[in-house]
C-alpha positions as CSV (number, residue, x, y, z in Angstrom):
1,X,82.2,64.6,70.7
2,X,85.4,66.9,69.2
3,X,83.0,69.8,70.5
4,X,82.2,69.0,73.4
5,X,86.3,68.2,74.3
6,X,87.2,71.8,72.8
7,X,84.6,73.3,74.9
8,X,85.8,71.3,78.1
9,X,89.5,72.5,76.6
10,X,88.4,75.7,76.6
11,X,87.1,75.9,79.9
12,X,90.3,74.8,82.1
13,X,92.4,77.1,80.0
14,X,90.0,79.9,81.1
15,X,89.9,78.4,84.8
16,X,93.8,78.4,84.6
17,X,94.0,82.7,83.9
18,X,91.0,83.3,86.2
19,X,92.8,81.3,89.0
20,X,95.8,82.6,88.7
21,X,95.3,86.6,89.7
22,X,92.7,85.7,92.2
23,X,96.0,84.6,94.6
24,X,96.0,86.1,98.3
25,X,98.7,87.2,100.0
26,X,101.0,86.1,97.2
27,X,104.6,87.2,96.4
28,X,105.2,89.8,93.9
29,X,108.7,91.2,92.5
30,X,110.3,94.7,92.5
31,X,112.7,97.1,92.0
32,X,112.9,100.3,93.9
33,X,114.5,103.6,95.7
34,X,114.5,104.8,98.9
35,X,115.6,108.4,99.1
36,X,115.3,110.8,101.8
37,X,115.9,114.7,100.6
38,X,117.2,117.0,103.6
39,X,116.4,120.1,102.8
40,X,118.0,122.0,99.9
41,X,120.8,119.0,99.5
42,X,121.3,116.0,97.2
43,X,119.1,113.3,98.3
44,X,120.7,110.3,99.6
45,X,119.4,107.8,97.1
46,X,119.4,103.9,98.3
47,X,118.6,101.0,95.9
48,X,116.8,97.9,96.4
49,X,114.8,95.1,94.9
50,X,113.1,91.8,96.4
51,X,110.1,90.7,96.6
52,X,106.9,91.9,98.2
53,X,104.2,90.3,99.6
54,X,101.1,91.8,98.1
55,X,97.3,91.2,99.6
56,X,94.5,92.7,96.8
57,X,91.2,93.9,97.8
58,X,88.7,91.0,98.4
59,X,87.0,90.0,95.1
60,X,89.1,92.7,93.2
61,X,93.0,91.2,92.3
62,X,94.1,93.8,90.5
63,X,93.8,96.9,93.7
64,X,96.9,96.8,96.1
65,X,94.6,96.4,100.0
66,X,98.5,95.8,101.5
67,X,101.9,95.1,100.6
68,X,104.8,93.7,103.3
69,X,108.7,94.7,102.8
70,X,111.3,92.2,104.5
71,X,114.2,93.7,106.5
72,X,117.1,95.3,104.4
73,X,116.1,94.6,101.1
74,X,117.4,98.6,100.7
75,X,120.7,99.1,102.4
76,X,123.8,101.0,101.7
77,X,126.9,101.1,104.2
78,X,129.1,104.1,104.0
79,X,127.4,106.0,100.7
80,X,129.3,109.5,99.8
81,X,127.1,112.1,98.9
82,X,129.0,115.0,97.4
83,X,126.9,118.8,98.2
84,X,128.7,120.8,95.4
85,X,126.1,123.5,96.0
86,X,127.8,127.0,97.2
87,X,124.8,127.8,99.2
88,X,124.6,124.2,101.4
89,X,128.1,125.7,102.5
90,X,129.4,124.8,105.6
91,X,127.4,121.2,104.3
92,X,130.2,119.4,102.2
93,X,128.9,116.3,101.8
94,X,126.6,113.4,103.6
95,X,127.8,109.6,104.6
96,X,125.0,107.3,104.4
97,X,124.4,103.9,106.5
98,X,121.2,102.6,106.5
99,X,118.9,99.6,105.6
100,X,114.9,99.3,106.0
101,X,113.5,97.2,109.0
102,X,110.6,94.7,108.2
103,X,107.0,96.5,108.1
104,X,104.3,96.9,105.4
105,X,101.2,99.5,104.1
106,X,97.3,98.7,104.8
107,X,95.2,100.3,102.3
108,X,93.0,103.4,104.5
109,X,90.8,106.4,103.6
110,X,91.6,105.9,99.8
111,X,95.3,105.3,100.2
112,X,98.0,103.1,102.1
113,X,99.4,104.0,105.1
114,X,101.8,102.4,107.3
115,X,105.7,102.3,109.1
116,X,108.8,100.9,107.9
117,X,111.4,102.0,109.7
118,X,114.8,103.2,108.3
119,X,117.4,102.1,110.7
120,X,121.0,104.0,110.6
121,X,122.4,107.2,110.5
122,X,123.7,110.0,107.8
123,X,126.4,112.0,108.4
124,X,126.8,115.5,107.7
125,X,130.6,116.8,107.1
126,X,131.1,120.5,108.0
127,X,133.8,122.5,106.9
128,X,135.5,120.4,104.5
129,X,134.6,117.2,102.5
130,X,133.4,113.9,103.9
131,X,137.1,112.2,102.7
132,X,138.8,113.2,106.3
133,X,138.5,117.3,105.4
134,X,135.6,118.0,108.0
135,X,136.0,119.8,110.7
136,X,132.9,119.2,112.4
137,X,130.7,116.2,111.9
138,X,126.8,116.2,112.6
139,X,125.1,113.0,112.5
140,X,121.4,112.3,112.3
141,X,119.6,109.3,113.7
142,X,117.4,107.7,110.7
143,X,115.4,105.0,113.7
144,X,112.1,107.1,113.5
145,X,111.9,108.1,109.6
146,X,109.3,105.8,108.4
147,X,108.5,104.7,111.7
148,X,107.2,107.5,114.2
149,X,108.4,109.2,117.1
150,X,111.6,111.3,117.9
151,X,115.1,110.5,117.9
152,X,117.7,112.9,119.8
153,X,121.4,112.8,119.3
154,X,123.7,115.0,121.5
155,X,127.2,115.8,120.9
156,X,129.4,119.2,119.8
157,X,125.9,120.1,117.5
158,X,122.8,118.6,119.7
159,X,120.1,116.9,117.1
160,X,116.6,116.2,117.3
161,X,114.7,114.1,114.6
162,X,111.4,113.7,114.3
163,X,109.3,111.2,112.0
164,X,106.0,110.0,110.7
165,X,104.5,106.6,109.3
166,X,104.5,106.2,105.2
167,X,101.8,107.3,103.1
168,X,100.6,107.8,99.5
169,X,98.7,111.0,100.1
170,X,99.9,113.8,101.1
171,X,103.2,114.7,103.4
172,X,103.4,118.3,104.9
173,X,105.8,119.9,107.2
174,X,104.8,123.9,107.7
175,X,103.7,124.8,104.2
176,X,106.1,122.3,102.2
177,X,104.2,119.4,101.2
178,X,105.1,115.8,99.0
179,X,102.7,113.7,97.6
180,X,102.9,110.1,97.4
181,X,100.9,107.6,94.9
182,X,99.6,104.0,93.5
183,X,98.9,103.3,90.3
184,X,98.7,100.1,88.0
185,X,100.1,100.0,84.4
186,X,97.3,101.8,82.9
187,X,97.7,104.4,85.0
188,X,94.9,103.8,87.9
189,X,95.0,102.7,91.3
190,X,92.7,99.9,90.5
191,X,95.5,98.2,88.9
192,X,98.4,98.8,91.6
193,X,98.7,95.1,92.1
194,X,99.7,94.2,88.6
195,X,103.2,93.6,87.6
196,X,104.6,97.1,86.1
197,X,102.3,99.0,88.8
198,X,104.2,101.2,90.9
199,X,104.1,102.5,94.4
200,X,105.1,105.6,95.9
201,X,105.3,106.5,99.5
202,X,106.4,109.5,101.6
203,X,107.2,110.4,105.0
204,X,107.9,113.8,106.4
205,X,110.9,114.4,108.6
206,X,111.9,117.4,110.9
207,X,114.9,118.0,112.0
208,X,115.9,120.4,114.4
209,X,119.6,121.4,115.6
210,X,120.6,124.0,117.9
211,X,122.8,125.7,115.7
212,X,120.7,129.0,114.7
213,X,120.9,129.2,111.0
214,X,119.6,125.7,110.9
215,X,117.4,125.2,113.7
216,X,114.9,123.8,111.8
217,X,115.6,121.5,108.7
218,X,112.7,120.3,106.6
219,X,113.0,116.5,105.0
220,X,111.2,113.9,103.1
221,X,111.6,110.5,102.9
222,X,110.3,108.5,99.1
223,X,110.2,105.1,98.8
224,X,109.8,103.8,95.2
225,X,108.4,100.2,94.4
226,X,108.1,99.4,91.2
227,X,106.4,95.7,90.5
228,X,108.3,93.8,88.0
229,X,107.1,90.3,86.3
230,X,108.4,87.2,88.1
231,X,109.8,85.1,85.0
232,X,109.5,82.2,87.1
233,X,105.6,82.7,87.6
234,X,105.0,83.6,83.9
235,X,107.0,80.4,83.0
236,X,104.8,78.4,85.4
237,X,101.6,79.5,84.0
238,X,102.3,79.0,80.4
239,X,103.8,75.7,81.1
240,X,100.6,75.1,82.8
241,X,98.4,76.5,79.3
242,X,100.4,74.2,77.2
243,X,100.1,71.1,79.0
244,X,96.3,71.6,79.5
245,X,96.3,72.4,75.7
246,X,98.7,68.9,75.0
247,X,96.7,67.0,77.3
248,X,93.2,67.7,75.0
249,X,95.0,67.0,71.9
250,X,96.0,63.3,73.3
251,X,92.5,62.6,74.0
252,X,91.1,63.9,70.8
């Protein structure tokens, strides 16, 4: 009879751990970046963290088939970003506002693909530094990185921007490229949708001015998510062990 209540035992504790990865659609933590790199400069770095709603592949928990970011869970309001570099010169520095709208990534051809806007703007400061020094300001719409489309902004330097949906493959603009990826803790993409996976998406940006020495300005957008474990979830589930474990003891 003690055998045959271990055994029993035995198989609700396993139930419990194959249950719990087979979730759909559940929430999964992270920490992150998003950074977009204009050209030669600095990149403007932004960081967030949240929680992402993850969807695995049917049958297969572990592979990341979507993830879906809510609205400004990266978002910075007036970030200074020094350019110290000589040859960015008449570029003294950049002035960040921004923070993501809501969208998510559908796994596609091998990889996931998909828009989430950055909504803002960064500010260029010409001719002296971003702390009232400029001369000459030149500010760049951010609504299409991410997203999709072209965004024009006209004023004493006229601005064109011009974006692309998210992907982990491959971003090119001309012959520059940047290549995203999604991996799991051991280092495949079967595993993406494990805490300590990690997701990495680019977007390419073009920007075109009409000042001649930079009529055309190559960017990239990355966004970083890194899946953390949820201490509350881990908490849960051994809580859940124990008192499956307890609960045979008191019967024994």
């Amino acid at each position: 009879m003690g055998d045959r209540r271990r055994s029993v035992q035995a198989l609700l504790v396993l139930g419990a751990l194959a249950i719990a990865p087979a979730a759909i659609a559940a929430p999964l933590a992270f920490t992150g970046e998003f950074a977009l790199a204009i050209s030669g400069l600095d990149p403007i770095a932004i960081q967030g963290a949240g929680f992402a709603t993850v969807e695995p592949r049917s049958g297969d928990p572990d592979h990341l088939a979507s993830l879906q970011l809510e609205a400004s869970q990266f978002g910075v309001t007036g970030l200074v970003v020094p350019i110290t570099d000589p040859a960015a010169r008449p570029i003294f520095g950049v002035v960040a506002t921004a923070h993501n709208a809501a969208g998510g990534f559908h796994e596609d051809a091998g990889g996931l693909h998909g828009a989430l806007p950055i909504l803002g703007t960064a500010k260029v400061c010409l001719f002296g530094d971003c702390a009232g020094g400029a001369v000459a300001n030149l500010t760049v719409p951010l609504s299409v990185v991410g997203a999709g489309g072209s965004a024009v902004a006209s004023a004493a330097v006229n601005v064109t921007v011009v974006g692309a949906p998210w992907t982990t493959g491959t971003a090119s603009i001309g012959t520059i490229t940047a290549m995203g990826f999604a991996r799991g803790p051991n280092g495949l993409a079967s595993s993406t949708a494990q805490p300590s996976g990690t997701v990495r998406l680019v977007t390419p940006v073009f920007v075109a001015t009409n000042i001649g020495a930079s009529s055309s300005v190559p960017a990239f957008g990355f966004l970083t998510l890194h899946f953390v474990p949820e201490p509350g979830t881990l908490i849960l589930l051994g809580g859940g062990l124990v008192g499956l474990v307890l609960a045979g003891r008191s019967r024994a």
